[in-house]
MARMI-878549 format. One record per residue (C-alpha): residue in one letter; residue number from 1; x negated, y, z. Coordinates in Angstrom, 2 decimals, always signed. Example, Ala and Ser with C-alpha at 12.3 -4.5 7.8 and 13.67 -1.06 7.14 Angstrom:
2
- A; 1; -12.30; -4.50; +7.80;
- S; 2; -13.67; -1.06; +7.14;
//
This chain:
469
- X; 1; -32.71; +27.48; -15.89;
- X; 2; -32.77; +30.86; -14.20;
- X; 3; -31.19; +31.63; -10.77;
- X; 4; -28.20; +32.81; -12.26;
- X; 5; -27.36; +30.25; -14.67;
- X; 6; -27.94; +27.47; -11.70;
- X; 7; -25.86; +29.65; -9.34;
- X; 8; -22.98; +30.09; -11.78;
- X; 9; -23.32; +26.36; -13.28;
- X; 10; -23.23; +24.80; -9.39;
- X; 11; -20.28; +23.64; -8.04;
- X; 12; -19.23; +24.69; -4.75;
- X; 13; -18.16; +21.31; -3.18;
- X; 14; -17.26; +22.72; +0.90;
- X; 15; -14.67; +24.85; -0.92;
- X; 16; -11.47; +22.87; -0.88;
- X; 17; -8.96; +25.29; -2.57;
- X; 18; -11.47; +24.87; -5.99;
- X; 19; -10.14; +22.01; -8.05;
- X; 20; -12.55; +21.14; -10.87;
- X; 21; -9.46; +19.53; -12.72;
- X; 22; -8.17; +22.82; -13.23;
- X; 23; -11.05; +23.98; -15.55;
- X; 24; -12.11; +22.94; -19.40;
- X; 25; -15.70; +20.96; -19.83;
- X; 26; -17.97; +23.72; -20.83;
- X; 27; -20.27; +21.30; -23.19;
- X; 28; -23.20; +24.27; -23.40;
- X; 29; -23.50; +24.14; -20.29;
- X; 30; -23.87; +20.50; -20.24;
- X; 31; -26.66; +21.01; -22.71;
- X; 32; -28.93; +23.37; -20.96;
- X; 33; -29.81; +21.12; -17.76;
- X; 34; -32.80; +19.19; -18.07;
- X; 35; -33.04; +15.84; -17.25;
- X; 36; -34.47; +15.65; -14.11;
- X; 37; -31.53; +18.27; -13.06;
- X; 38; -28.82; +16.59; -10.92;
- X; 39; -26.65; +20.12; -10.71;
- X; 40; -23.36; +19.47; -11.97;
- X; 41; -22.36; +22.01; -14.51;
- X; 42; -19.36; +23.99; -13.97;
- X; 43; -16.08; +24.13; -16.10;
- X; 44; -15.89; +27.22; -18.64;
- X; 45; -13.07; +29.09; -19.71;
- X; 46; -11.06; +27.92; -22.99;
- X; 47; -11.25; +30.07; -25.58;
- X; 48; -10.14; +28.37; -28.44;
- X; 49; -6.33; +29.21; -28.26;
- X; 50; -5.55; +29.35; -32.16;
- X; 51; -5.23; +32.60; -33.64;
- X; 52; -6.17; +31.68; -36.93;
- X; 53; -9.14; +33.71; -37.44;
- X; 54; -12.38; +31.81; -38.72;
- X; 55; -14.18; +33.31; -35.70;
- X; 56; -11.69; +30.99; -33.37;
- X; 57; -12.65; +27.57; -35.56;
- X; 58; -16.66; +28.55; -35.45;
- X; 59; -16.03; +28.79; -31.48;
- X; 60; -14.49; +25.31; -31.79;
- X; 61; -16.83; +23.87; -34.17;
- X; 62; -19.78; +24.92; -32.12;
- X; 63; -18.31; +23.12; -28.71;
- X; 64; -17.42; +20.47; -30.59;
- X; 65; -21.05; +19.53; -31.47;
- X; 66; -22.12; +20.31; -28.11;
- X; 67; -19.95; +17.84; -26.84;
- X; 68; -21.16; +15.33; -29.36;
- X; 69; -24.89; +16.58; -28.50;
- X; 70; -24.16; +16.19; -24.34;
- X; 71; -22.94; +12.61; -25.33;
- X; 72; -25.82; +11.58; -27.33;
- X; 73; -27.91; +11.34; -24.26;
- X; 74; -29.10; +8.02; -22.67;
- X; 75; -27.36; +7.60; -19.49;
- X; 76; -29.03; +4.18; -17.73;
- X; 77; -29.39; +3.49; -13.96;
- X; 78; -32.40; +4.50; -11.28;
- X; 79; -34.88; +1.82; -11.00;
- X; 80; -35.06; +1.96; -7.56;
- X; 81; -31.00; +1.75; -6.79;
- X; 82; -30.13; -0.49; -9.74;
- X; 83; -27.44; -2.77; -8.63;
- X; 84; -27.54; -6.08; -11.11;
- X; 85; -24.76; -8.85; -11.08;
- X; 86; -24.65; -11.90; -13.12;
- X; 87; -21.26; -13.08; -14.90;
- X; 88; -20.75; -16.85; -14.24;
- X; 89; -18.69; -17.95; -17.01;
- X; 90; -17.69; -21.61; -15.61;
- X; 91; -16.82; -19.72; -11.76;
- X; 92; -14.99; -16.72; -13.72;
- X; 93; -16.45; -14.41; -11.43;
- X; 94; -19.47; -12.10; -11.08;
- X; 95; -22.50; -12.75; -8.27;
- X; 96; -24.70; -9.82; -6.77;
- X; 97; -27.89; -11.28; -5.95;
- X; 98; -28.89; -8.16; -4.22;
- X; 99; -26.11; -6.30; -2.67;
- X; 100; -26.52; -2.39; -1.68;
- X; 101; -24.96; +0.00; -1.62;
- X; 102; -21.72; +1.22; +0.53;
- X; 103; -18.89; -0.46; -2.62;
- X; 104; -18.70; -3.36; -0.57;
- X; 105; -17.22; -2.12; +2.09;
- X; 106; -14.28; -3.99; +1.34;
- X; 107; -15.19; -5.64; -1.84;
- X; 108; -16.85; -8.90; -2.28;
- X; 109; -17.30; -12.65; -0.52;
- X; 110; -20.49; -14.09; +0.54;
- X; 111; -22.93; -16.18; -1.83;
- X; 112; -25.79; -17.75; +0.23;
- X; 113; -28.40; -19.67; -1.77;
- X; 114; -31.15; -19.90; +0.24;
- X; 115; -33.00; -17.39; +1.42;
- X; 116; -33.99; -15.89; -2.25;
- X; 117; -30.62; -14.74; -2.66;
- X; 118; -27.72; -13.82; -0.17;
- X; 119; -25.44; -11.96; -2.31;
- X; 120; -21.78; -11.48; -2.83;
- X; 121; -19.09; -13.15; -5.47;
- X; 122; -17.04; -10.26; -7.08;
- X; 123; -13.82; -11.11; -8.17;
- X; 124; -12.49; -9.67; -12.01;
- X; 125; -11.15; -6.31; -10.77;
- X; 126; -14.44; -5.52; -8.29;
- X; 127; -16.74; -6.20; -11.11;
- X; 128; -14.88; -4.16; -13.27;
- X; 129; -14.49; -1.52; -11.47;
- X; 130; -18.16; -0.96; -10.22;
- X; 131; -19.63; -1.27; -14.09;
- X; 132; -17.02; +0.94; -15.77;
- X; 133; -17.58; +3.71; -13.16;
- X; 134; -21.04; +3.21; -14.08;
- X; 135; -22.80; +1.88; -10.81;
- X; 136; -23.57; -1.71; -12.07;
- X; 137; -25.46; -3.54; -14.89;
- X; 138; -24.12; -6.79; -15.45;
- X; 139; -25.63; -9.49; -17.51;
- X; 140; -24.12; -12.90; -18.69;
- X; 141; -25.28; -15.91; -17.00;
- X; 142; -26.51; -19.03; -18.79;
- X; 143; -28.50; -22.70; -18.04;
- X; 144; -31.80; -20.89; -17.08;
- X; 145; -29.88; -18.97; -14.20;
- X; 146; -28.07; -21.72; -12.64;
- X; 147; -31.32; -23.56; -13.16;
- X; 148; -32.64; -21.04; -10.57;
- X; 149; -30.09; -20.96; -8.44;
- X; 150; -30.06; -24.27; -7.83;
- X; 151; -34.07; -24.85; -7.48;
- X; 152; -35.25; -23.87; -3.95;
- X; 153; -39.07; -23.34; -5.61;
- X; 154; -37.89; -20.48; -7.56;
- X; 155; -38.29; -17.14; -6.12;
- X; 156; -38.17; -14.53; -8.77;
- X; 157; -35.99; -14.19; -12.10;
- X; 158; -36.57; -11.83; -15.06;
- X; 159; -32.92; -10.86; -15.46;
- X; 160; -33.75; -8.47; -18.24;
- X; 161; -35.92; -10.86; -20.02;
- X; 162; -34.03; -14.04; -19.66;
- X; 163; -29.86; -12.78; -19.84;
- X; 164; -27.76; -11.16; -21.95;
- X; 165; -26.90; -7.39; -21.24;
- X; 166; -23.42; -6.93; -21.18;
- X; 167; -21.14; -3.98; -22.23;
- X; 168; -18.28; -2.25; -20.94;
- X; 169; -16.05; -3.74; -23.74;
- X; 170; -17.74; -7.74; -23.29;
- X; 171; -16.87; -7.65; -19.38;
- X; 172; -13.32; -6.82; -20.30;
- X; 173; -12.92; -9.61; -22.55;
- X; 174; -14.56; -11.68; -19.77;
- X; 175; -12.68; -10.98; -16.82;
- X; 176; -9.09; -10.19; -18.15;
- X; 177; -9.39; -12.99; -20.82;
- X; 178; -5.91; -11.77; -22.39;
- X; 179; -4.13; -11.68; -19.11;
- X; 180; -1.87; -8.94; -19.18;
- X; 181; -0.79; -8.81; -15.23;
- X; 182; -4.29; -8.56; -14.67;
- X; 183; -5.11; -5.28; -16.85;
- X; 184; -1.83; -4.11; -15.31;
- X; 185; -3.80; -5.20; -11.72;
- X; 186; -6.70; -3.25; -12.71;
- X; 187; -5.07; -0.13; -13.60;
- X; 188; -3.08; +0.59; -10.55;
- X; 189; -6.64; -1.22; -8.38;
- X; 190; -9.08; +1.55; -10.46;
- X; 191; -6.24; +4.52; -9.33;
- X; 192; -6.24; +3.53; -5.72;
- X; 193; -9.99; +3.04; -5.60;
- X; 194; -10.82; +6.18; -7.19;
- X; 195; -8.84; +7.77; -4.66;
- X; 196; -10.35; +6.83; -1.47;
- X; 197; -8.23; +3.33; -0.77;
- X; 198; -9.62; +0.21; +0.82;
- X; 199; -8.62; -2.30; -1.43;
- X; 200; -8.25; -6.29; -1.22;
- X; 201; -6.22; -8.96; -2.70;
- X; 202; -2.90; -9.67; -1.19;
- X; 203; -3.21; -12.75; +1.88;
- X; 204; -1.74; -13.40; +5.04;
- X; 205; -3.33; -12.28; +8.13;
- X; 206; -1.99; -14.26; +10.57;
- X; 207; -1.73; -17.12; +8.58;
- X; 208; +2.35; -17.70; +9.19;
- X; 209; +4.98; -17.20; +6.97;
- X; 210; +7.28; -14.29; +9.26;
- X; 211; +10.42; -17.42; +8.25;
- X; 212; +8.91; -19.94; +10.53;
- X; 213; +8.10; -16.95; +12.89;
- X; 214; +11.38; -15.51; +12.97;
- X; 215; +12.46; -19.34; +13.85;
- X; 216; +10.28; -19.59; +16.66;
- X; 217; +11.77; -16.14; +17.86;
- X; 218; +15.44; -17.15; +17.24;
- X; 219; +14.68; -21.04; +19.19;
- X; 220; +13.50; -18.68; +22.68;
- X; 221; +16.97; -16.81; +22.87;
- X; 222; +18.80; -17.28; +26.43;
- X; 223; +21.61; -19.97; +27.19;
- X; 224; +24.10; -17.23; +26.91;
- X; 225; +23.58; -15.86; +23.95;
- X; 226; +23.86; -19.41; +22.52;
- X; 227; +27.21; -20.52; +24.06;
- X; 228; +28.70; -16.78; +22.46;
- X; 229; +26.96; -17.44; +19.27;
- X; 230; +28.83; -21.24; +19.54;
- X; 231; +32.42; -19.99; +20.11;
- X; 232; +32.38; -17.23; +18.06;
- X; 233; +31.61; -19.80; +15.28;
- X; 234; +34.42; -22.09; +16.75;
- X; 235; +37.01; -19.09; +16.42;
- X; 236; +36.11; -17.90; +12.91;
- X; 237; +36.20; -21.57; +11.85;
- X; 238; +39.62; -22.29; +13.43;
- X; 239; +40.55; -19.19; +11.89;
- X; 240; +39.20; -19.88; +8.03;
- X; 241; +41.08; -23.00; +8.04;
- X; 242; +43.72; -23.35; +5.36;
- X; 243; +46.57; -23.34; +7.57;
- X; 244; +45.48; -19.98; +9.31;
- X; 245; +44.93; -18.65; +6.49;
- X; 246; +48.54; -19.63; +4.40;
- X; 247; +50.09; -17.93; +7.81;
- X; 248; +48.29; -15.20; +7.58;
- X; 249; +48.92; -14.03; +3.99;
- X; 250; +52.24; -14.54; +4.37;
- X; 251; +52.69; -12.23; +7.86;
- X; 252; +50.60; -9.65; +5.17;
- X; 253; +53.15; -9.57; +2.19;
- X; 254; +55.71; -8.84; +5.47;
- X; 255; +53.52; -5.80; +6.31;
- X; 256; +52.87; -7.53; +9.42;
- X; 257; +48.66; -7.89; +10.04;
- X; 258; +47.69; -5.66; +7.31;
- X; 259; +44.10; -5.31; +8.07;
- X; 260; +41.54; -8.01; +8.84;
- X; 261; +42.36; -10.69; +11.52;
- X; 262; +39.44; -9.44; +13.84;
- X; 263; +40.22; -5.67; +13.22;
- X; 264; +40.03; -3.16; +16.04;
- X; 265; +43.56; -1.81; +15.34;
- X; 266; +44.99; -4.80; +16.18;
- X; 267; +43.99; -4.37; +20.05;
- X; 268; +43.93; -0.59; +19.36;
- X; 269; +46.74; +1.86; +19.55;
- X; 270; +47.13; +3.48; +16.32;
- X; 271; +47.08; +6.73; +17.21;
- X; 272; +43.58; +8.69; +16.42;
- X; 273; +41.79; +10.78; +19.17;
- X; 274; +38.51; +11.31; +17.91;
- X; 275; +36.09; +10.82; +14.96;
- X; 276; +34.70; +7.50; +16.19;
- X; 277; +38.20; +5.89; +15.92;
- X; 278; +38.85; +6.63; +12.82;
- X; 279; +35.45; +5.73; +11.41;
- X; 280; +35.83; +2.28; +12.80;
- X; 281; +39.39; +2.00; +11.32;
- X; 282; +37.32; +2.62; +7.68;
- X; 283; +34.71; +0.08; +8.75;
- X; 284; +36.16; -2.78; +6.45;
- X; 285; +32.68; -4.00; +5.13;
- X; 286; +30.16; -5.60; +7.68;
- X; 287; +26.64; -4.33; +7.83;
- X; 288; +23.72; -6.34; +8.44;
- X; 289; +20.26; -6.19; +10.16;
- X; 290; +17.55; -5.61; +8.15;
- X; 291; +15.83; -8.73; +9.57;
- X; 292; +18.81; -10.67; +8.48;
- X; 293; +16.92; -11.79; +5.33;
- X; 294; +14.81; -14.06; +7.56;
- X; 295; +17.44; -16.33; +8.28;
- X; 296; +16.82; -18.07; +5.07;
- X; 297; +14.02; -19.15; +3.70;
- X; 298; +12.47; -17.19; +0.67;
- X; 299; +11.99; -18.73; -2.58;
- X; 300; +8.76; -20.04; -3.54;
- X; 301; +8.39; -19.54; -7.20;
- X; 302; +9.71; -15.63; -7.37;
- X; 303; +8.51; -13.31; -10.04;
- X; 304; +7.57; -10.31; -7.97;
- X; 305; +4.40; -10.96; -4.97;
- X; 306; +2.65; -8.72; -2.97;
- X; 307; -0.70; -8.27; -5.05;
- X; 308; -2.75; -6.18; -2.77;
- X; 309; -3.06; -5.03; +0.75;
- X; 310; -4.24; -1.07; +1.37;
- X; 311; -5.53; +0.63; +4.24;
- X; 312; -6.53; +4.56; +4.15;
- X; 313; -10.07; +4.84; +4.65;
- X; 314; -11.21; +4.00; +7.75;
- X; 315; -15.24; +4.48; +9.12;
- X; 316; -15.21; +1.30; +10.89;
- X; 317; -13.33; -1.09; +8.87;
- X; 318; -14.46; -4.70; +8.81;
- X; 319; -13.55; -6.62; +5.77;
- X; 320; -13.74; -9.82; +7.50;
- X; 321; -11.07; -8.44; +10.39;
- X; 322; -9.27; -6.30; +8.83;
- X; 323; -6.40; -4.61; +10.43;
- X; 324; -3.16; -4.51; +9.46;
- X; 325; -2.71; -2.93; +5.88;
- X; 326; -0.77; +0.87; +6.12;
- X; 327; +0.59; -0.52; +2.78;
- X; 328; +1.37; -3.80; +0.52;
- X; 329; +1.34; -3.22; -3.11;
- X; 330; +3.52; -5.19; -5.71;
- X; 331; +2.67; -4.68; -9.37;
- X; 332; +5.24; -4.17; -11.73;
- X; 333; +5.09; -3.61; -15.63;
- X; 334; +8.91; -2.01; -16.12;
- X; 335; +8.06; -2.96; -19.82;
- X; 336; +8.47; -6.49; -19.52;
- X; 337; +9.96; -6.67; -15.81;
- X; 338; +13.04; -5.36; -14.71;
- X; 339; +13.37; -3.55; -11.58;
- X; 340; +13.76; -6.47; -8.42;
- X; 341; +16.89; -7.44; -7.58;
- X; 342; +18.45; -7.44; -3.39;
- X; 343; +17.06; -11.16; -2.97;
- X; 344; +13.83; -10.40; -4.92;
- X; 345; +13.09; -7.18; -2.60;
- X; 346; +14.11; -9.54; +0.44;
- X; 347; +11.63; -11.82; -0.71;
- X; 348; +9.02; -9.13; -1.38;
- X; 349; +9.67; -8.11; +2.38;
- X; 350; +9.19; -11.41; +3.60;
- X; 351; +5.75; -11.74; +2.49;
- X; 352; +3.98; -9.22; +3.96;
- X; 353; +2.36; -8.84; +7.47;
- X; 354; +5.32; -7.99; +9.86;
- X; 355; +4.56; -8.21; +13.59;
- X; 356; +7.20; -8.64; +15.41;
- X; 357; +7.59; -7.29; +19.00;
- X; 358; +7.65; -10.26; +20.93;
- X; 359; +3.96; -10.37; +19.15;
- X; 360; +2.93; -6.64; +20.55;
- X; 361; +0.11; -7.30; +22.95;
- X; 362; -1.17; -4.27; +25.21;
- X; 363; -4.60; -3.40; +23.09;
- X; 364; -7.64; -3.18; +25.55;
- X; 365; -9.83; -0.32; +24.89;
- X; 366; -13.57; -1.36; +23.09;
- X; 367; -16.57; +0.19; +25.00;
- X; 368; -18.25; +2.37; +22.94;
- X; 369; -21.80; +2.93; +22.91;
- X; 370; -21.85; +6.35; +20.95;
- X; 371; -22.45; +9.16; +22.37;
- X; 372; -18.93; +11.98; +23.02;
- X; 373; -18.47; +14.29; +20.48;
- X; 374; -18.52; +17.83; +21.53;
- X; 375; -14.97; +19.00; +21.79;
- X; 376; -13.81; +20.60; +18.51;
- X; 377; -11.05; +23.60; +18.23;
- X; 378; -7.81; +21.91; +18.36;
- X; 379; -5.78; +22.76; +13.83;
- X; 380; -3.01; +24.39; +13.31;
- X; 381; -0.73; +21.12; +13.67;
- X; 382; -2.23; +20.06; +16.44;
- X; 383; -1.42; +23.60; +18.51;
- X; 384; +2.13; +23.30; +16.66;
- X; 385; +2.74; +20.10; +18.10;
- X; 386; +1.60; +21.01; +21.54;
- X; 387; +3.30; +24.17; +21.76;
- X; 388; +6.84; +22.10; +20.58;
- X; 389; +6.22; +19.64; +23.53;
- X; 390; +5.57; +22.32; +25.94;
- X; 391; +8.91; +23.70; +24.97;
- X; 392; +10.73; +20.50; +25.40;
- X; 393; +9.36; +19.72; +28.60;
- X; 394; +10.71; +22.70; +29.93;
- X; 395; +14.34; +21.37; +29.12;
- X; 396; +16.88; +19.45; +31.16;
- X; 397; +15.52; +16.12; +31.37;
- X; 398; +19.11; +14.52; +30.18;
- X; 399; +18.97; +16.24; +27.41;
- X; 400; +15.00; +15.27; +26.88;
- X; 401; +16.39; +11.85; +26.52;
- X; 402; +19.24; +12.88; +23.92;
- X; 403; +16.76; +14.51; +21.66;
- X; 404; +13.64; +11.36; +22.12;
- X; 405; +17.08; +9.14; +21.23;
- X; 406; +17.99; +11.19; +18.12;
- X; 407; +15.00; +11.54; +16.90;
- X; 408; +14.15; +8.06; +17.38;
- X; 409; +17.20; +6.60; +16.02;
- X; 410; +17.44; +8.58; +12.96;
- X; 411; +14.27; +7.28; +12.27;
- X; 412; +15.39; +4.05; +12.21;
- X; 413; +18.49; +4.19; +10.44;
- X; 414; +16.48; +5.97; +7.34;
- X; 415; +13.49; +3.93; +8.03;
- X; 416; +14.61; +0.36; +9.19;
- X; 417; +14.49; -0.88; +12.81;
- X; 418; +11.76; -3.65; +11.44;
- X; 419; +9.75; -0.67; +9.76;
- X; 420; +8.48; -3.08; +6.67;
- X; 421; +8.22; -1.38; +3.11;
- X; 422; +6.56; -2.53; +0.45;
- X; 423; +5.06; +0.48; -2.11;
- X; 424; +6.08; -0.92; -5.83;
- X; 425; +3.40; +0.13; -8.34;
- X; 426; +5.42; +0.72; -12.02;
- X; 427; +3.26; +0.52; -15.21;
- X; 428; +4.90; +1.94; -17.65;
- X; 429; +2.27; +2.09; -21.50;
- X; 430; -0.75; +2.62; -18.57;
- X; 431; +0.95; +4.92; -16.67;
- X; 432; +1.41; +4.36; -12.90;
- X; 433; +4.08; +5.38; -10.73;
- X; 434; +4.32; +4.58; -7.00;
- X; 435; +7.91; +4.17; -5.35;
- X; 436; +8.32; +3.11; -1.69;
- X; 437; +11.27; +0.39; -1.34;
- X; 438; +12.28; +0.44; +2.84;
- X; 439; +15.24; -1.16; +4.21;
- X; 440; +17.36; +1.12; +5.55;
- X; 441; +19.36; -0.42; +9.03;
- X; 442; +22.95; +0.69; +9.76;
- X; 443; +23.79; -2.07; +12.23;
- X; 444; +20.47; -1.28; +14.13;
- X; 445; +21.09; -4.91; +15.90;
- X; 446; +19.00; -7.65; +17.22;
- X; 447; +14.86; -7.03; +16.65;
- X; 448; +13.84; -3.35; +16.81;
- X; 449; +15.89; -1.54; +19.56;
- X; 450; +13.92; -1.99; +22.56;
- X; 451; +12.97; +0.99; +22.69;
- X; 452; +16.22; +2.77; +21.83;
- X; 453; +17.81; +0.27; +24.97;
- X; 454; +15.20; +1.76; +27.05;
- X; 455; +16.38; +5.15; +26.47;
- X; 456; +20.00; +4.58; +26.57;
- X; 457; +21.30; +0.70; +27.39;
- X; 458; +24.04; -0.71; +27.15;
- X; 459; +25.33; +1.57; +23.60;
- X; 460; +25.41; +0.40; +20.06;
- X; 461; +22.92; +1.98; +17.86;
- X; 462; +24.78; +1.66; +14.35;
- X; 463; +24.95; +4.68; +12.24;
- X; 464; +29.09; +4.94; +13.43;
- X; 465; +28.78; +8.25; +15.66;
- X; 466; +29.58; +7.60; +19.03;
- X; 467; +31.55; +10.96; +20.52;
- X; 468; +30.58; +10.02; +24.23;
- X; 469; +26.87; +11.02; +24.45;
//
């Protein structure tokens, strides 16, 4: 290849407005690298709009057997990186004697047998994953393999010579086995991965269900707060009784207590002075936390569960430890699932790793042994943001607070005071969607408004507008 056939064939990877997505395969190129060439061949213009001249189909013949020719080659692995798993029929699950590599950075559990092999189990979607992207041979296991598993004398195994090769097409018969949720699984686990994600399967960090949590929260509330709770219960019961009610129905066909027994208006004048009033007045349905669906328990056996847990990439991430996930993925297929009803999204909500802020420990700094990076020139968004703080600190401090409490609050309402969402992945035919499901908090009550109390006390935080601020 000459210099200007490598130059115009090499792809520029620092350049980040170039998308390689935007061009068409050029399959001659393709055909001209040797084999020892790792230079990726750039895309080449498409020329084959129809015009219906024969020159147009001889241009489109021609690429189409250099696209047959470029796929005729023998693609196999480097000796020296080769990454070989075994498929364990009876465990339903692949093991890596020998694992390398940076994939398992959040992929895989530990297999120790001995010091000949101190692998990793890979569940269904890892394996996968890793051989249909190309970066794993797998072969089937059989008798002679557990044999030398199980036999500390053995220290070497022909895996070539002894197992079965597998193809792309055998280790999806193997590890879906006909389940359908699970190709569904592997779709929307393959898109995430591809992307940059740090994937596992869905399980509880702490190890509690946030139910018996929110119990243990709701069994520390003060004395006071008990005896209200107590006779507010006492008065709505006196009040629901059939009695009270006959009474009260009949003082309503009179025109007399025409709104609800507890309404403002009846302690009230009538007369209308502001927006707030009046917006209270309209305020016939009650709103709820969005931590109110803790109060009862969630069902057990419920069609829709959190299937993975996602983190952006992360340098130091510890598979073992993990964090917290930035997101909880439920799989849908809206071809044989309808979309979740209130008490199924409840449910969905209740799974998922919630810390609540009586949990919220002050995080002590690790020591790091690096060395400081040298300070970099501060991005665009970063001199933004400073430049929009400046400017706020040079405002009246009273009115610093009214802006931290609108911006704060508005975030909540739209958001949720709790701040859980769950990120519903909809296959549709193989097609994956991603919509984020939140729970959006009008009352803003109970958990979640610490910090809003902080700013102003003593106010309620409900989406009614309050004209005295």
């Amino acid at each position: 290849m000459s210099t200007e056939e490598q130059d115009e064939a090499q792809i520029t990877r620092n350049d980040e407005a170039y998308d390689i997505e935007d061009d068409i395969q050029d399959w001659n190129a393709l055909n001209k690298l040797t084999k020892n060439s790792e230079i990726i061949p750039k895309r080449g213009e498409k020329d084959f709009e129809p015009d219906g001249t024969s020159i147009q189909s001889s241009l489109l013949d021609d690429s189409r057997n250099a696209m047959y020719q470029a796929l005729s080659y023998p693609r196999g692995h480097n000796s020296k990186q080769k990454l070989i798993s075994v498929w364990m029929p009876n465990e339903k699950r692949a093991l890596v004697p020998h694992a390398k590599g940076g994939f398992f950075k959040d992929m895989g559990k530990t297999a120790n047998f001995g010091k000949k092999i101190q692998g990793l189990w890979l569940e269904p979607l890892e394996v996968v994953y890793l051989v249909e992207r190309g970066s794993m041979a797998i072969f089937l296991g059989n008798g002679g393999f557990e044999k030398f598993l199980n036999d500390p004398n053995e220290t070497h195994f022909d895996y070539d010579e002894n197992l079965m090769s597998l193809s792309l097409s055998h280790i999806y018969t193997l590890a879906f086995d006909g389940d359908s949720k699970l190709m569904d699984s592997y779709i929307v686990y393959a898109y995430l991965k591809r992307h940059g994600y740090l994937i596992q399967t869905f399980r509880r960090l702490d190890g509690e269900d946030q139910y018996s949590k929110y119990k243990q929260l709701q069994a520390h509330t003060t004395f006071l707060s008990s005896i209200l709770r107590s006779t507010t219960s006492a008065i709505k019961y006196l009040f629901s009784r059939p009695l009270f009610t006959t009474f009260h129905s009949k003082l309503q066909k009179l025109g007399i207590f025409a709104f609800c027994s507890f309404h403002d208006l009846h302690f009230k004048t009538k007369h209308y002075f502001n927006y707030t009033s009046i917006f209270q007045a309209l305020k016939l349905i009650p709103s709820y936390s969005s931590l109110d669906s803790l109060k009862t328990c969630p069902p057990k056996n419920s069609n829709y569960v959190v299937d993975f847990n996602v983190w952006k990439p992360t340098p130091n991430f510890s598979k073992k430890n993990p964090p917290n996930p930035d997101f909880h993925i439920c799989v849908v297929n809206t071809d044989k699932t309808k979309f979740p009803e209130l008490n199924e999204l409840q449910g969905l909500f209740n799974q998922i790793n919630y810390k609540f802020p009586s949990d919220d420990t002050p995080d002590v700094p690790a020591k790091s042994t690096k060395k400081p990076k040298k300070p970099q020139a501060p991005t665009k968004r970063e001199i933004k943001f400073q430049r929009q703080k400046e400017r706020q600190l040079k405002l009246d401090p009273k009115i610093q607070a009214r802006n931290a409490y609108f911006k704060l609050r508005d975030n909540k309402l739209k958001y949720g005071a709790s701040g859980r969402s769950i990120i519903l992945a909809l296959v549709q035919s193989g097609v994956v969607n991603f919509m984020n499901v939140g729970e959006g908090d009008f009352a803003l009550e109970n958990f979640g408004t610490e910090d809003l109390n902080e700013i102003i006390p003593s106010r309620h935080h409900g989406i009614m507008w309050n004209e005295k601020y």
